[in-house]
LUMTI-962494 format. One line per field, with one value per residue (C-alpha): chain; y, z, x; residue number from 1. Coordinates in nm, 3 decimals, padded with zeros to 5 digits. Each point is the difference from the previous one (the first is absolute). Example, Ala and Ser with C-alpha at 12.3 -4.5 7.8 and 13.67 -1.06 7.14 Angstrom:
c: c(A_A)
y: c(-00.450_00.344)
z: c(00.780_-00.066)
x: c(01.230_00.137)
k: c(1_2)
END
This chain:
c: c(A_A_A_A_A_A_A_A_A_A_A_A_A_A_A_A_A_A_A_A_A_A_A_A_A_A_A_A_A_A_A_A_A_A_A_A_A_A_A_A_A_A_A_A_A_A_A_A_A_A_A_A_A_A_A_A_A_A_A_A_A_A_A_A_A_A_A_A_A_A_A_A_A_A_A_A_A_A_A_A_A_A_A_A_A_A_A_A_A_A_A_A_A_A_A_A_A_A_A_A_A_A_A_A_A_A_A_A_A_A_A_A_A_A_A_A_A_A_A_A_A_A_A_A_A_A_A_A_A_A_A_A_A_A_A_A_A_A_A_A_A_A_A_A_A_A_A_A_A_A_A_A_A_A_A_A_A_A_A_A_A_A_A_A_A_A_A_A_A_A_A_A_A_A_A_A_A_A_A_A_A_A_A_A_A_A_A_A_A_A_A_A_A_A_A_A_A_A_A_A_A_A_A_A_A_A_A_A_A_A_A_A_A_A_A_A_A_A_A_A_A_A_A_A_A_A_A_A_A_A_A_A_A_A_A_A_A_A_A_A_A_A_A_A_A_A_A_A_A_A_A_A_A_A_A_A_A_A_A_A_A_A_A_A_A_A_A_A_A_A_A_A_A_A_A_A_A_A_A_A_A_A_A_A_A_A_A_A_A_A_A_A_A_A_A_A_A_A_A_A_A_A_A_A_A_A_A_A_A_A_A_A_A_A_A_A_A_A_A_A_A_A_A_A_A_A_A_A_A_A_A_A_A_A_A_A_A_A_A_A_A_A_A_A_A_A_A_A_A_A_A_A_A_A_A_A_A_A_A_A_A_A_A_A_A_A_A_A_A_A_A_A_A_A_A_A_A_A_A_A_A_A_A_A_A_A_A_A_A_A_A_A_A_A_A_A_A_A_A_A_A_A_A_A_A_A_A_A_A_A_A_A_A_A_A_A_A_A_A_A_A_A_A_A_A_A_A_A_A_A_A_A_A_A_A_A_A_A_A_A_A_A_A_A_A_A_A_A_A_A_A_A_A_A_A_A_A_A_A_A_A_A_A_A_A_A_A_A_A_A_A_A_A_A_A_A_A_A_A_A_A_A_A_A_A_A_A_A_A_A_A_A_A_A_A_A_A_A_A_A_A_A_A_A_A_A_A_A_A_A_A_A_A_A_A_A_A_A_A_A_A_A_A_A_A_A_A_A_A_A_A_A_A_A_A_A_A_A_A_A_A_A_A_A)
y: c(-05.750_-00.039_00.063_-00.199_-00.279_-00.151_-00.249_00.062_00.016_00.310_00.078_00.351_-00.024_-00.317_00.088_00.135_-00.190_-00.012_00.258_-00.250_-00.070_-00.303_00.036_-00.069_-00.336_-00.327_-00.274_-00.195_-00.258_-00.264_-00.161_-00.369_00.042_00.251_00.275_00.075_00.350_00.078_00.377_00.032_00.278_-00.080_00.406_00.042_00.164_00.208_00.137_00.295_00.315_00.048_-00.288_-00.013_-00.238_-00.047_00.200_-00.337_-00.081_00.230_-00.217_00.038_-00.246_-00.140_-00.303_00.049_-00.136_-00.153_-00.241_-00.344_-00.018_00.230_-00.187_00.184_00.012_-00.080_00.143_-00.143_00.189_-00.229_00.034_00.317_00.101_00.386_-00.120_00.271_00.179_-00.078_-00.142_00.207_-00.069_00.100_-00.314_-00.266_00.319_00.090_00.262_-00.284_-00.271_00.335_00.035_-00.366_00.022_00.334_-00.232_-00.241_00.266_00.110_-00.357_00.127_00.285_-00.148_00.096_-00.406_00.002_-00.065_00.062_-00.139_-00.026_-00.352_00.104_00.093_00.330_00.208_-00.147_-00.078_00.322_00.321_00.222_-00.196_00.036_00.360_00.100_-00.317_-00.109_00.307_00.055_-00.357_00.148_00.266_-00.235_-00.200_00.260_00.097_-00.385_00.034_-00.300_-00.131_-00.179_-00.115_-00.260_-00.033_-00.259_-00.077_00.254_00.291_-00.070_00.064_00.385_-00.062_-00.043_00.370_00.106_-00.142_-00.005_00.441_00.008_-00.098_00.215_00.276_00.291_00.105_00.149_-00.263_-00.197_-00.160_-00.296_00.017_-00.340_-00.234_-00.208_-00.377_-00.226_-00.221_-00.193_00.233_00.104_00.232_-00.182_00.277_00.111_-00.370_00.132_00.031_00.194_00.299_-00.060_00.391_00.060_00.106_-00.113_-00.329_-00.262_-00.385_00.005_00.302_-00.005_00.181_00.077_-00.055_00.040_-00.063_-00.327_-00.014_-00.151_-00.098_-00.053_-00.170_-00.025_-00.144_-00.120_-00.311_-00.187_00.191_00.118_-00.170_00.161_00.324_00.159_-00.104_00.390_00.159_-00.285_-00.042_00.205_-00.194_-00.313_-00.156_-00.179_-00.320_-00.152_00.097_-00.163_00.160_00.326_-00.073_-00.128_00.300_00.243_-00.113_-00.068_00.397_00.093_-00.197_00.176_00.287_-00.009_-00.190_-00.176_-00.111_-00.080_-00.004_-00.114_00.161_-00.234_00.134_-00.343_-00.359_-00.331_00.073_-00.408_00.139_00.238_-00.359_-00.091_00.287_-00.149_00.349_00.011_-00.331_00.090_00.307_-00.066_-00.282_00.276_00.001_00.258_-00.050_-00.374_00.268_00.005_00.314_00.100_00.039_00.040_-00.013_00.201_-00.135_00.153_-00.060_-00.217_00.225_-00.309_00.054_-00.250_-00.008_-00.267_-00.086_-00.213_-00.227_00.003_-00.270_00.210_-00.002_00.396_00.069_00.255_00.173_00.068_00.214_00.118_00.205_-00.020_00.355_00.193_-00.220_00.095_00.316_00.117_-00.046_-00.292_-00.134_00.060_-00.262_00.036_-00.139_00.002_-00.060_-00.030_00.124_-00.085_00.302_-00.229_-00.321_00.244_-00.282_-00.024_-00.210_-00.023_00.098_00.084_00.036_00.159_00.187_00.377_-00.037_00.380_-00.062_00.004_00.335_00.293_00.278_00.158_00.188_00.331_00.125_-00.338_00.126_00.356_-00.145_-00.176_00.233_00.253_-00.230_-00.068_00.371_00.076_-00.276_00.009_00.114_-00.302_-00.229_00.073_00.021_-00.219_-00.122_-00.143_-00.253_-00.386_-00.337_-00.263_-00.139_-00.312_-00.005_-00.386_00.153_-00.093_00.308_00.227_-00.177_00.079_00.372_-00.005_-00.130_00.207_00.289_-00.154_-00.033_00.298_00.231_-00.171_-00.099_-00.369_-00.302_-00.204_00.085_-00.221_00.070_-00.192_-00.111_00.110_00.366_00.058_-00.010_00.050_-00.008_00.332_00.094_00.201_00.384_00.263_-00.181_00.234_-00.060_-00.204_-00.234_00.055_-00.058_-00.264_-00.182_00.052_00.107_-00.053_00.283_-00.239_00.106_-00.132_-00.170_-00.029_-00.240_-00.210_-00.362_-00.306_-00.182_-00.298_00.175_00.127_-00.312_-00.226_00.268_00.024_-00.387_-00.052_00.321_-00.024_00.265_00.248_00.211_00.030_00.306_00.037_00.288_-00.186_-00.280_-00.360_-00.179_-00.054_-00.294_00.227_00.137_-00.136_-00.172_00.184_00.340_00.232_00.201_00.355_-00.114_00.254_-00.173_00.114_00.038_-00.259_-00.259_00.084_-00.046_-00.289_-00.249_00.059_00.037_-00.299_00.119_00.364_00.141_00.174_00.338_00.163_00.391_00.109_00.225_00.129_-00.019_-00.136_-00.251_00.202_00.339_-00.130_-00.143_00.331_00.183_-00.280_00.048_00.425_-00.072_-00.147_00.323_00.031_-00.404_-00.312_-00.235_-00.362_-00.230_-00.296_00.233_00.259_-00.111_00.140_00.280_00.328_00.187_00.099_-00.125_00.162_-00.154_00.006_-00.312)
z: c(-01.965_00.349_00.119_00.171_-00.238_-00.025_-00.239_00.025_-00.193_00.003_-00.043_00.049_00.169_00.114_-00.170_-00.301_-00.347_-00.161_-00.233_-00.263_-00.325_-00.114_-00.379_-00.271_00.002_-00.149_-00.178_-00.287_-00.120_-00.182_-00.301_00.019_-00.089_00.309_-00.208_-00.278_00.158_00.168_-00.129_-00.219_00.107_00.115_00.067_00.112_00.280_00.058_00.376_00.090_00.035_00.355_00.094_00.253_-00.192_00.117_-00.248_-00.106_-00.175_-00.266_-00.285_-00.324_-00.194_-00.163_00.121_00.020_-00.296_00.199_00.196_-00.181_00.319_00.272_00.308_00.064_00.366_00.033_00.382_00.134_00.284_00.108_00.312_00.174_00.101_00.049_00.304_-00.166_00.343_00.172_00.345_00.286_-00.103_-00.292_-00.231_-00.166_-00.224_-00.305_-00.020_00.107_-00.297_-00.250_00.124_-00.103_-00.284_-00.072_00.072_-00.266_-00.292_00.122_-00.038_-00.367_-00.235_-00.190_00.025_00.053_00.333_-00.048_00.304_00.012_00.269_-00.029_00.229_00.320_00.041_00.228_00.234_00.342_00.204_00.095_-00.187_-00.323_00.063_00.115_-00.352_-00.155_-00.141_-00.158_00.235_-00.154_-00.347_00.082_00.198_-00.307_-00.261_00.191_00.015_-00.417_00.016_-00.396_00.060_00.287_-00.053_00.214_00.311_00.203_00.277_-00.296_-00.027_00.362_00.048_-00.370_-00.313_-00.158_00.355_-00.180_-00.354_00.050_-00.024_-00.328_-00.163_-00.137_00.264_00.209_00.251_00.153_00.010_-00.308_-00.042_-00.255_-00.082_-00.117_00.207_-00.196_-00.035_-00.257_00.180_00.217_-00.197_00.061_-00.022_-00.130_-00.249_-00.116_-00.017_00.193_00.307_-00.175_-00.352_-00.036_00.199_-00.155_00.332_00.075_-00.210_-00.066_-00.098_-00.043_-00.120_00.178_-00.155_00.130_-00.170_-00.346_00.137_00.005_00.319_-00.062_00.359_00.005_00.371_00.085_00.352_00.065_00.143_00.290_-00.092_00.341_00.232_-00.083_00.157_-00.213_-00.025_-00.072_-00.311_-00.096_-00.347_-00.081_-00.130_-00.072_-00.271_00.113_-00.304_00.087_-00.256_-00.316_00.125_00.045_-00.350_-00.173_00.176_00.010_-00.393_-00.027_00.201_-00.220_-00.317_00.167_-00.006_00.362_00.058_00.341_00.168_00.377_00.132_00.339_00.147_00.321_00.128_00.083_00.197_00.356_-00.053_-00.256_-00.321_-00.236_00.201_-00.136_-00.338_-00.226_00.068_-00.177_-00.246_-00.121_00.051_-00.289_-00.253_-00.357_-00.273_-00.353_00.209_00.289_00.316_00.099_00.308_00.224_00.361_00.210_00.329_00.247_00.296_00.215_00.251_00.240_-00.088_-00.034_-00.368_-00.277_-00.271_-00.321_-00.257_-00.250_-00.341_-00.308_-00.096_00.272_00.090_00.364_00.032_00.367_00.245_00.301_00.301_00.291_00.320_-00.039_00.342_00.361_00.335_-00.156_-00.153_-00.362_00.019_-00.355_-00.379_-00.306_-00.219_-00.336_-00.203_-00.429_-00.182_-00.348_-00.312_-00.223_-00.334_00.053_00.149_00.267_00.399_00.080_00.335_00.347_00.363_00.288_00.295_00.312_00.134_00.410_00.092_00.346_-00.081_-00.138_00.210_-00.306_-00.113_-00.322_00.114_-00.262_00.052_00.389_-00.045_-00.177_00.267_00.303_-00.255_00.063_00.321_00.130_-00.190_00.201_00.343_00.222_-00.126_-00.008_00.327_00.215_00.321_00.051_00.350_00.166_-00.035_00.167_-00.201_-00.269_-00.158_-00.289_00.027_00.330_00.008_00.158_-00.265_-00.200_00.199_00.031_-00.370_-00.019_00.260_-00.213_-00.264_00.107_00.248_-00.316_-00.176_00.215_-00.119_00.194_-00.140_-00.132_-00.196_-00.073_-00.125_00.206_-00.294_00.066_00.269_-00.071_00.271_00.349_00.159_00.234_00.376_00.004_-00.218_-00.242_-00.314_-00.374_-00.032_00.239_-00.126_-00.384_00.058_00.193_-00.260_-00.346_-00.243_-00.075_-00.015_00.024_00.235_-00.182_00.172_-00.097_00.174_00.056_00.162_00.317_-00.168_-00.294_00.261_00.165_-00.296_-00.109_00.330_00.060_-00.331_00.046_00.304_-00.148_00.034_00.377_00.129_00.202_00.033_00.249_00.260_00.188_-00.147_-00.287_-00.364_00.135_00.221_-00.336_-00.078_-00.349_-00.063_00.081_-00.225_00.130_-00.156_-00.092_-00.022_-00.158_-00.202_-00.395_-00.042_00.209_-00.117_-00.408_00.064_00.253_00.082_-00.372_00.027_00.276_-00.046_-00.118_-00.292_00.193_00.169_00.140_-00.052_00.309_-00.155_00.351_00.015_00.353_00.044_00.044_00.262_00.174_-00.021_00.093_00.301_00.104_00.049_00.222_00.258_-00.015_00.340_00.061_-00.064_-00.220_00.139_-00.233_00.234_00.228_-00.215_-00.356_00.036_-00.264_00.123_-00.356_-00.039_-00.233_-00.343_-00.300_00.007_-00.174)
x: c(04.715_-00.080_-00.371_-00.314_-00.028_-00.326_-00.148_-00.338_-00.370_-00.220_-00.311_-00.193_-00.299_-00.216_-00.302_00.158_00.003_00.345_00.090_00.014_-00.160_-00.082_00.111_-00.238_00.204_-00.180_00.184_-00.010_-00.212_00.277_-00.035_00.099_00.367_00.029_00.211_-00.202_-00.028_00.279_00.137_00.334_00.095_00.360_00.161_00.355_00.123_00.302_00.055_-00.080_00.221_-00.142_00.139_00.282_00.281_00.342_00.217_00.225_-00.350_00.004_00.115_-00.139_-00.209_00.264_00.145_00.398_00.248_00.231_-00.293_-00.130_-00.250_-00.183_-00.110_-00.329_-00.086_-00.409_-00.119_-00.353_-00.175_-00.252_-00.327_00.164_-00.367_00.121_00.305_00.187_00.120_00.321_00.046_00.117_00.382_-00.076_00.010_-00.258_-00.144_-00.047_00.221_00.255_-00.143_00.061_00.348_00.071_-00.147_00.219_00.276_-00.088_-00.052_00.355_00.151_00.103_-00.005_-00.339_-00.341_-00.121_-00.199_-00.359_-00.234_-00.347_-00.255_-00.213_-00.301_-00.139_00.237_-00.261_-00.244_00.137_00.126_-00.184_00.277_-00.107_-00.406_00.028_00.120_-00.186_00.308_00.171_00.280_00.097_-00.070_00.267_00.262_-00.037_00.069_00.370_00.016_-00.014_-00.232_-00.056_-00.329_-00.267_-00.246_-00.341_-00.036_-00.304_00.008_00.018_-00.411_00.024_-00.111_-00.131_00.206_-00.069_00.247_00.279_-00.123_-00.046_00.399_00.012_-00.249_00.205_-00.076_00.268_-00.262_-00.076_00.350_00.139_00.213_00.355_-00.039_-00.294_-00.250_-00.027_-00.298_-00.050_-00.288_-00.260_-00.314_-00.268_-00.385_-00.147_00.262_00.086_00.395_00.283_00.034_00.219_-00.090_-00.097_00.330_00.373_00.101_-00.151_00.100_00.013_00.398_00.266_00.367_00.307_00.263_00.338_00.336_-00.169_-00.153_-00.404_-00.122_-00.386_-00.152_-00.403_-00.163_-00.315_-00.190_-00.016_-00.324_-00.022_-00.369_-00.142_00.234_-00.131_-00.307_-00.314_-00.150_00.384_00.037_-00.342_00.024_00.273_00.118_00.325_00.136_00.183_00.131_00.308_00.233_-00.244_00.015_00.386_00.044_-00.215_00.179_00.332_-00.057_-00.135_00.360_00.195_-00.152_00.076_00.384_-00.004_00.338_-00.063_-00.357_-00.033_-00.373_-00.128_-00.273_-00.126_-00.089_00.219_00.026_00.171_00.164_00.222_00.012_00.031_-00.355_-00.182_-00.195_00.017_00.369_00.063_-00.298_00.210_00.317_-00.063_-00.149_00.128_00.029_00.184_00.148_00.163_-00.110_-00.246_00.113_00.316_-00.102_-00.298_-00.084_-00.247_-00.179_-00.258_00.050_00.290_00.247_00.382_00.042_00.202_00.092_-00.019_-00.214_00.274_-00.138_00.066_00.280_00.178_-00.073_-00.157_-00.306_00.110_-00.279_00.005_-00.215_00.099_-00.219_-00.049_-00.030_00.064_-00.055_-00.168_00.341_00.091_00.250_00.106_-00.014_00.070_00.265_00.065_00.273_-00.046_00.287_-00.059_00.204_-00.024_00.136_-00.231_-00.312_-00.018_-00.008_00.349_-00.026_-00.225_00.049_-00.268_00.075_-00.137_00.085_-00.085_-00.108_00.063_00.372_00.010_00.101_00.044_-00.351_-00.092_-00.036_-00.276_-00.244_00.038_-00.072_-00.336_-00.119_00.120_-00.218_-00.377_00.140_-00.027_-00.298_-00.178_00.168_-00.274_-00.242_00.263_00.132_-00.314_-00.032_-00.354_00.100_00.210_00.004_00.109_00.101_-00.258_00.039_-00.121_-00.160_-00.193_-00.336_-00.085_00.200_-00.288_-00.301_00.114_-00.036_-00.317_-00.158_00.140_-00.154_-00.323_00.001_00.065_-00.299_-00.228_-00.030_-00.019_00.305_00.340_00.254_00.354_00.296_00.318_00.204_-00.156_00.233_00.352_00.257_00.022_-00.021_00.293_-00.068_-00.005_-00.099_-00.304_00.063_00.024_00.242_-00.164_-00.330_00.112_00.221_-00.247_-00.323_00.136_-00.318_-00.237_-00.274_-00.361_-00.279_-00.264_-00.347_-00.260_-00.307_00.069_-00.164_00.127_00.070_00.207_00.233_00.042_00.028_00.290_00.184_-00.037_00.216_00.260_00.194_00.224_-00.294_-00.099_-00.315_-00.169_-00.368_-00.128_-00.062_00.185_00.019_00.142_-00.154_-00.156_-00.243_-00.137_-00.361_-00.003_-00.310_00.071_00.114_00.349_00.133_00.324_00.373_00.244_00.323_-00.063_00.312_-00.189_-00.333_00.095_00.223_-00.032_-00.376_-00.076_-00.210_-00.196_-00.034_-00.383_-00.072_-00.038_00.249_00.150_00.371_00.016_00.278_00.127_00.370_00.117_00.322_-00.164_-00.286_00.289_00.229_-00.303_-00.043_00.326_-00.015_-00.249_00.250_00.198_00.208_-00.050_00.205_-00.191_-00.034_-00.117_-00.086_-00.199_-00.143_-00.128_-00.351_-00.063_00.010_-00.086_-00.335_-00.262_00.075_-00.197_-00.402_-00.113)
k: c(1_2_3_4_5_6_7_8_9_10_11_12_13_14_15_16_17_18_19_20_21_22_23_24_25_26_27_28_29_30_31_32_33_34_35_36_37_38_39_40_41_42_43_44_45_46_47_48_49_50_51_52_53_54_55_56_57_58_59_60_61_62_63_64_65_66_67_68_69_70_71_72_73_74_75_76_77_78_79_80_81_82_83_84_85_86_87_88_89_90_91_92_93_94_95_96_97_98_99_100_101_102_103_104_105_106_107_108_109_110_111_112_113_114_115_116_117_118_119_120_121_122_123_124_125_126_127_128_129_130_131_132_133_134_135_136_137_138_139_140_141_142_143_144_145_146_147_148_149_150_151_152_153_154_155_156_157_158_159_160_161_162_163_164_165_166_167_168_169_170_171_172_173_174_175_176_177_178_179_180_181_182_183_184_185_186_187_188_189_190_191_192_193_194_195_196_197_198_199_200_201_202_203_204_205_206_207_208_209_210_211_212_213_214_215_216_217_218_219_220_221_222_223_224_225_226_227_228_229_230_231_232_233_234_235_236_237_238_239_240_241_242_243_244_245_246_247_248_249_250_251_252_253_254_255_256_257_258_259_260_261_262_263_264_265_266_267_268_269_270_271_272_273_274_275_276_277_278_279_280_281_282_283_284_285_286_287_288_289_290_291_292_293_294_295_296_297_298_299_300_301_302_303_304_305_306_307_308_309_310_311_312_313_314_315_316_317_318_319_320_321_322_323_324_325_326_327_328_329_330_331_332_333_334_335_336_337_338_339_340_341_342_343_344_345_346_347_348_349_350_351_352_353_354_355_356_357_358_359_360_361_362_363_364_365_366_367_368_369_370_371_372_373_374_375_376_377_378_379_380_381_382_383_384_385_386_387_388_389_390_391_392_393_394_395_396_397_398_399_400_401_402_403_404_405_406_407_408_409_410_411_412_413_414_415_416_417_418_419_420_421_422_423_424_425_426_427_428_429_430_431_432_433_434_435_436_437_438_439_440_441_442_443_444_445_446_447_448_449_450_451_452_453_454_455_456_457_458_459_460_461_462_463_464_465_466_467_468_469_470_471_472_473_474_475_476_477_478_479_480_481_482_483_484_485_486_487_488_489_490_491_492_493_494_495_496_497_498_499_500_501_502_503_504_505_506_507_508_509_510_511_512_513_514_515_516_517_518_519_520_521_522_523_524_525_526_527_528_529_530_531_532_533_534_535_536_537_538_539_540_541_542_543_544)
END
């Protein structure tokens, strides 16, 4: 439907904490087989009645007489970081992906489309954040999605935002299908992230036309591009092909006919490249082969292939790119043929649905997110003030960030990434959409006390980091001796300058986007020049 679409991040309130809650979420400490506790519980789903299924799907769970094989059609969704709104002509949105996948379930009279989501479904626009997540939750229940696993940028307003739609009340939203992770533990818990859960799970089956489809998902080693302090009471598992083997052996037991592993993780060079591919696609149980496909994600790249085995059979392996240009613009497709006689996989098919191309759109998934569009218009639409071009390499974009920074904190020097700022902004009205599209991370300003010659010594050996200090001059003005109150962003401060940071240090709880939202409403009634006018104008608001 037609309206003001904007892909944007939100957040209420520069001073204000998110209303998040870190979950009491602390992972487990692994024995030396890396398994030894990993949960059993293997439950199977069956799709909710509330969910909006073409009516050709409606066959029952017997497979038909007449048929020797089903050809089951396996749909990834991978990275769509919450680009879930159309364009202006109405294409490249979900509603438009749902409409092609309607169009798939409608290729036959069989109920043999299985959707899953492989990771990073939510962070990215300002629709997404405003609801933290749920309007996905709800375009993904029309959608009839079978099972979701967990990326990186789901730790990134906390896990228990995501995790809370599994948890059996409908209050709060609730997901009708299951959340998989066979590999996150909880420190403090020593289990699984879920393992109290009905609805977070290492493995699940679908059924389809009589035909158990056992699906497994796990992150990949992705620990380090997460921020330290969103992570931190959590570790991951990486022995990848043992939790493979255990589970995919607990599936099997189970009645599983056909495995599919979700791994949110890959190797951009090619889906053969990516070591846990060829580690599981070479898994045996009873002298057959584990597992019949393999979805990747990760790293926004547009792959698919195969792994040959000794036998002759090919593992497939797919990866869309996920969203491009801030628009959804493909899902994977595979295709399992499945002998219902010999119980075996004959033959495989990979293939790519291009969103773009669609002009049709599911009318329900729409109505969902036309529903959190209204209930958030006034926030999402407001116009802090007008712009000229930014470039988002300007230096000066840079030093308007760290004057913010440090204006807001009263320290002396400010650091910040060059992957904090993400796009370009374009001339006129500097809303939202800009302002989210340009910085989408809710990360928080850390403050701590640091010698002259710490900063130096750091900035000499980043030259991916910027620089502000209060007053004029470069990081070589500092004096090695002096000690410096220090802002820099929590993703910085726990990862790159993890060697240098002190033992003591302040969350201000204060998040870069905001001060600069909060920056920008104070230029009201002006055009914003960024090569002329990148001295803070917010006021001081953190007493150290």
């Amino acid at each position: 439907m037609k309206r003001n679409k904007l892909k944007i991040l939100l957040i209420l309130g520069i001073s204000s904490t998110l209303a998040l809650s870190l979950a009491s979420c602390n992972l487990l400490k692994q024995g030396s087989s890396g398994t030894s506790d990993i949960t059993t519980n293997v439950p199977t789903f069956t799709t909710s009645s509330s969910v909006s299924i073409p009516s050709s799907s409606n066959s029952t769970t017997s497979y038909p007489t007449d048929k020797t094989s089903i050809t089951f059609n396996i749909l990834e969704f991978n990275d769509v970081h919450g680009y879930i709104e159309q364009d202006s002509n109405n294409k490249r949105g979900l509603s438009n992906a749902a409409k092609i996948v309607n169009d798939i379930r409608n290729e036959d009279n069989l109920d043999n489309t299985i959707l899953i989501a492989n990771g990073d479904m939510f962070q990215g626009t300002a629709l997404s954040r405003v609801s933290e997540g749920r309007v996905m939750i709800d375009a993904m229940n029309k959608m009839g999605f079978d099972a979701c696993g967990i990326g990186n940028h789901e730790f990134d307003w906390y896990l228990s935002s995501i995790t809370k739609y599994f948890d059996g009340n409908k209050d709060n939203g609730e997901a009708d299908f299951p959340l998989l992770n066979a590999n996150i533990y909880e420190n403090a818990s020593n289990e699984l992230v879920g393992y109290d859960s009905d609805s977070i799970c290492p493995s699940t089956i679908v059924e389809k036309e009589g035909v158990k489809i056992g699906i497994v998902s796990m992150i990949g080693n992705v620990y380090s591009s997460i921020c330290y302090n969103m992570v931190k009471d959590y570790r991951f598992d990486t022995d990848f092909q043992t939790i493979a083997y255990n589970e995919g052996v607990k599936l099997k037991e189970k009645g599983a006919d056909i495995i599919i592993c979700n791994i949110h993780d890959g190797d951009s060079s090619g889906v053969e490249n990516y070591l846990p591919n060829n580690q599981i696609a070479n898994l045996k149980y009873n002298g057959q082969y584990l597992y019949d496909a393999m979805i990747n994600g990760h790293t926004h790249t547009r792959q698919d292939g195969a792994i040959t085995r000794s036998n002759g059979t090919q593992m497939p392996i797919i990866q869309s790119n996920g969203y491009r240009s801030n628009y959804m613009y493909t899902f994977g497709r595979i295709d399992l043929t499945y002998n219902l006689n010999t119980k075996k996989v004959t033959t495989t098919k990979t293939s790519f649905k291009y969103i773009e191309d669609e002009k049709g759109y599911d009318q329900d998934v729409e109505n969902v997110l036309d529903s959190y569009y209204d209930a958030s218009k006034d926030i999402l639409t407001e116009v802090y003030c007008q712009t000229n071009y930014i470039d988002r390499y300007n230096d000066n974009l840079y030093k308007w960030a760290g004057n913010i920074m440090n204006k807001a904190t009263g320290c002396d020097v400010a650091i910040s990434n060059l992957g904090g700022m993400r796009a370009s902004v374009n001339a006129g009205s500097f809303d939202f959409n800009k302002m989210y599209a340009l910085n989408p991370f809710d990360n928080h300003l850390i403050i701590c006390e640091v010698a002259g010659k710490t900063i130096k010594s750091f900035m000499s050996k980043n030259s991916s980091y910027e620089f502000c200090i209060t007053t004029s001059g470069t990081y070589n003005d500092l004096d090695d001796n002096t000690t410096y109150s220090l802002v820099i962003t929590d993703y910085v401060y726990f990862g790159a300058f993890s060697n240098y940071k002190p033992s003591y240090y302040t969350d201000s709880n204060l998040i870069l986007r905001d001060l600069m939202i909060e920056d920008l409403r104070l230029r009201k009634g002006e055009t914003f020049n960024i090569d002329t006018d990148f001295e803070a104008r917010i006021t001081q608001k953190l007493e150290r």
